[in-house]
N, C-alpha and C positions, 0 to 999 in steps of 0.2 A: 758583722763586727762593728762596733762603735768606732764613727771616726775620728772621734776627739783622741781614743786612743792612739791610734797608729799617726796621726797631726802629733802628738806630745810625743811619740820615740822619734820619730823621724826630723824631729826637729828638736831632739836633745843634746846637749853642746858634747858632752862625750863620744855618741854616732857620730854626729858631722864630722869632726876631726878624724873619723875612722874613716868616715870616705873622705875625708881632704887628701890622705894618707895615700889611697886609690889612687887618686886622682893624681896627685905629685908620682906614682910610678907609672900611669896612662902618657902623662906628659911630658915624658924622661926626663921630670924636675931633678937635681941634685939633691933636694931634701932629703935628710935624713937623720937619726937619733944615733949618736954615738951607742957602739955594744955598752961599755961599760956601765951610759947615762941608763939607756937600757934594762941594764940587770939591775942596776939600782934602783928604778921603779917600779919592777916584779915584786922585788925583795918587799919593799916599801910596802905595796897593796897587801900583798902576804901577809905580813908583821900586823898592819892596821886592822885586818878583816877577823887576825886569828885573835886578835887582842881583844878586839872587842868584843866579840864571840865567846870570849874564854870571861869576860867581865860580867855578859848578858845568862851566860851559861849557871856562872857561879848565882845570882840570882833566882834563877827559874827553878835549879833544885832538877834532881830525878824524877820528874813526873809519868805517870802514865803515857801521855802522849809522846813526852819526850824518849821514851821505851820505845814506843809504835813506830816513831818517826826513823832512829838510829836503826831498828830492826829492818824496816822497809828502806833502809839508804843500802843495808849488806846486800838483801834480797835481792836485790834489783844490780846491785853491782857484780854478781854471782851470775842471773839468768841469763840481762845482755848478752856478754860476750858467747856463753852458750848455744844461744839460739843463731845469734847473727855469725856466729863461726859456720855454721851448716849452711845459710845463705852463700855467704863469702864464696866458700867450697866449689859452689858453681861455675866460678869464673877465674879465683886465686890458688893457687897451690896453699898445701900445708901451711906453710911457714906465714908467709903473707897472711893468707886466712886470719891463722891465730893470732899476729900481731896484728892487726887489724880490729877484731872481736874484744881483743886486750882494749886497742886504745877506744872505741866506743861504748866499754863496760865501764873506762874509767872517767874523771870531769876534768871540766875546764875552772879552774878558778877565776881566770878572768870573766870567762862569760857567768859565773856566779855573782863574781863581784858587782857588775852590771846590773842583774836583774833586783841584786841587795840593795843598790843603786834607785832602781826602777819603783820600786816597792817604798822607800823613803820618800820618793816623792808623792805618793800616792796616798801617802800618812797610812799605809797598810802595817801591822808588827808584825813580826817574824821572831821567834828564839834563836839566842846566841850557840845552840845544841845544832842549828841547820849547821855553824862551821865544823862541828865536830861530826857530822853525819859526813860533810864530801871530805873529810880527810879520811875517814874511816873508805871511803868507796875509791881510793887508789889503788893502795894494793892488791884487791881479791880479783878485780880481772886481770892483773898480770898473771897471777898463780892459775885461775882457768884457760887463761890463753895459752899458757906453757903446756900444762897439762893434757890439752885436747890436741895438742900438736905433738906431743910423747906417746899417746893413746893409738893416734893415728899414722906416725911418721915414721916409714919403712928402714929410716935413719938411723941404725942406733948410737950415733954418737949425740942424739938429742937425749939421751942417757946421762948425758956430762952434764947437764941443765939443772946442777942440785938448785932445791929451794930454797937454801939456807943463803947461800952468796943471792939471791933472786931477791930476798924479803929484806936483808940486808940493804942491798941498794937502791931499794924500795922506797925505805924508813929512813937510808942516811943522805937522801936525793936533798940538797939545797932546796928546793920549793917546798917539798913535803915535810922538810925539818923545820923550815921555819913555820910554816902554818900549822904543827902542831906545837910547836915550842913555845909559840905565840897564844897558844889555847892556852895552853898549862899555863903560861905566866900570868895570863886574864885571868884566872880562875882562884890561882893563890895570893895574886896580888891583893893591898889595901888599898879600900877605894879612894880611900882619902889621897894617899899619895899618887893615885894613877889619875887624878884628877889633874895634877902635875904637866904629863903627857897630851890632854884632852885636846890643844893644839893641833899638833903633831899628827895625832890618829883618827881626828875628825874634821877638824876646819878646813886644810889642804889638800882632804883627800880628793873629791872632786876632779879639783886642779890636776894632778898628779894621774888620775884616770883618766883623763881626757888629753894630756900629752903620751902617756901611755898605748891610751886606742891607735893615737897619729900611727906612732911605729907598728902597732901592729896591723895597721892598715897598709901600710907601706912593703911591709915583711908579707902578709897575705898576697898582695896584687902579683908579688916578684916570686911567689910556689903557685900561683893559680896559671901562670904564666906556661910553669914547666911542666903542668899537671896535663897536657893536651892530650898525651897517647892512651888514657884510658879505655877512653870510648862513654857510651853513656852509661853505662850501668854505675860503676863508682860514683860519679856524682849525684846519680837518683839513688842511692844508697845513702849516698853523704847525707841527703834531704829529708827522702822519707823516712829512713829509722829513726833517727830523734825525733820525729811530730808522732811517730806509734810508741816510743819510749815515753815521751813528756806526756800523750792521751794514758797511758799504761798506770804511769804514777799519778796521774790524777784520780784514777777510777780507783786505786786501791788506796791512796790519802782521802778521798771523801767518803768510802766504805768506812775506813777504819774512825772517821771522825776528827781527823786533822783539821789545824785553821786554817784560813784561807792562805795566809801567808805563809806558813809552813808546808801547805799543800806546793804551790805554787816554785818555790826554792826547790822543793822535792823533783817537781817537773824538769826543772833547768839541770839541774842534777844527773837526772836520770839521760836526758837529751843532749848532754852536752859528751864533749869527745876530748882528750888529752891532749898535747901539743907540747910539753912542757914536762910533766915531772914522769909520765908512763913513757916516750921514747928515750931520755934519756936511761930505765933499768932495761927498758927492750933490746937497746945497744950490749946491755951483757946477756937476755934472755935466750931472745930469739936472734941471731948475729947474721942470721941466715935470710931474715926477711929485709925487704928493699925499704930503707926508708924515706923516698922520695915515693912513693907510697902512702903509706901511714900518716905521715905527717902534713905534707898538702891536704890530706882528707879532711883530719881534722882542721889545720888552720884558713887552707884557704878555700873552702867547701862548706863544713858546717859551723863553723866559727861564726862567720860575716853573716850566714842564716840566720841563726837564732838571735844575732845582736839585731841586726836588723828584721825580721821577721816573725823569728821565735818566740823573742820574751811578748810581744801583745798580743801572739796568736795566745800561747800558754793561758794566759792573763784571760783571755775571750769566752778560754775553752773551758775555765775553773768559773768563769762569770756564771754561765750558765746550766750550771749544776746545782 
């Protein structure tokens, strides 16, 4: 691997502050992000990433590739949880399993935001269609993680688990409404007047991600903390499926003929794990599964992975194809 790369993430102002984050709960600093300020910079990144996406979108048109690309974002958000449900099975009961296969079917926007991040600086383009690809790959592994746990689950009151209240609070989850809402407005908006905005949704962003990373650095160290009674298997779970999902989406973006940059988004995509808008609908799915589980996995397991790790292995691995 080239070391120039892993020198540039590793010493990217948004990382550092991820592990300053670390580091202020290693040394039971009082540092911390108000929840409110918080959610205000979720919201923030959200809005910014779906905007522009829904601007770059409107541009690029329905292309072929851009066909290929959405197709291969369902695909893949379909198989995951599928496969790694049967994994899981080894060690988690039902319920767990499936939520579990749900949140590694579904992404991470932040860790997207990052590598959309990563890629700018690297003057690599990407289409505004990758935002509409990871919104589109929220929902369908909550519907297969359900499903394979009704299929399976001796329970019949996982019978009450209609899909309808499921896709519901899927689509009406704060994270997920604004990062599509945020599409749609980039899309029908005039550019002239979202020119306006240009501020707001670009100059600051940065900033705004790099106080962001802090808290979730901070938020990460205080679940990895509590995460100890697994054993090893969960967290070499946590590791190795996203580096076989992110190799998985490369091999079938550079089959099918994707660009680098859209391959590349694809990978992070496919590798990254929920924390944010899938356990919040898994709290009405699966009510049965631990979520001191699920949610350590994804944040404080393969989150800090892939930011640190992931996006230049990804980068490395699409290099050399």
């Amino acid at each position: 691997m080239n070391p120039e790369i892993i020198i540039s993430n590793l010493t990217n102002p948004t990382l550092l502050f991820f592990v300053l984050g670390i580091i202020a709960v290693m040394i039971k600093s009082d540092l911390e992000i108000p929840p409110q300020i918080s959610k205000f910079l979720s919201l923030y990144l959200l809005f910014s990433i779906g905007f522009k996406g829904g601007m770059e979108l409107a541009h690029s048109g329905l292309t072929k590739e851009v066909a290929l690309t959405l197709g291969l974002a369902i695909f893949l958000a379909l198989l995951v949880p599928f496969y790694t449900y049967f994994i899981l099975r080894r060690k988690l009961d039902v319920y767990n399993a499936g939520a579990l296969a749900a949140t590694y079917g579904s992404v991470s926007a932040v860790t997207f935001i990052s590598a959309s991040s990563f890629l700018a600086d690297k003057q690599i383009p990407f289409g505004g269609h990758m935002v509409a690809a990871m919104a589109l790959m929220e929902s369908p592994a909550i519907i297969i993680g359900v499903t394979l746990i009704r299929f399976f689950s001796n329970d019949k009151k996982s019978e009450q688990h209609k899909i309808g209240p499921i896709l519901r609070e899927a689509f009406s989850n704060g994270s997920v409404l604004m990062i599509l809402g945020s599409l749609i407005i980039g899309i029908v908006s005039d550019e002239k007047q979202a020119e306006g905005i240009k501020p707001f949704t670009s100059d600051i962003f940065k900033g705004f991600l790099a106080v962001f990373l802090l808290d979730m650095g901070i938020v990460a160290a205080k679940r990895f903390r509590s995460f100890g009674k697994g054993g090893w298997f969960l967290p070499l779970f946590g590791i190795l499926i996203p580096v076989i999902n992110a190799a998985l989406a490369i091999f079938l973006a550079h089959s099918f003929g994707i660009s680098d940059g859209n391959a590349f988004l694809l990978s992070i995509l496919a590798s990254s794990a929920s924390y944010i808008a899938v356990p919040a609908a898994l709290r009405l799915a699966i009510p049965e599964a631990d979520p001191g589980i699920y949610i350590p996995m994804a944040l404080a397991i393969t989150f800090p992975f892939n930011i640190v790790v992931g996006i230049p292995m990804y980068y490395y691995m699409l290099s050399i194809l």
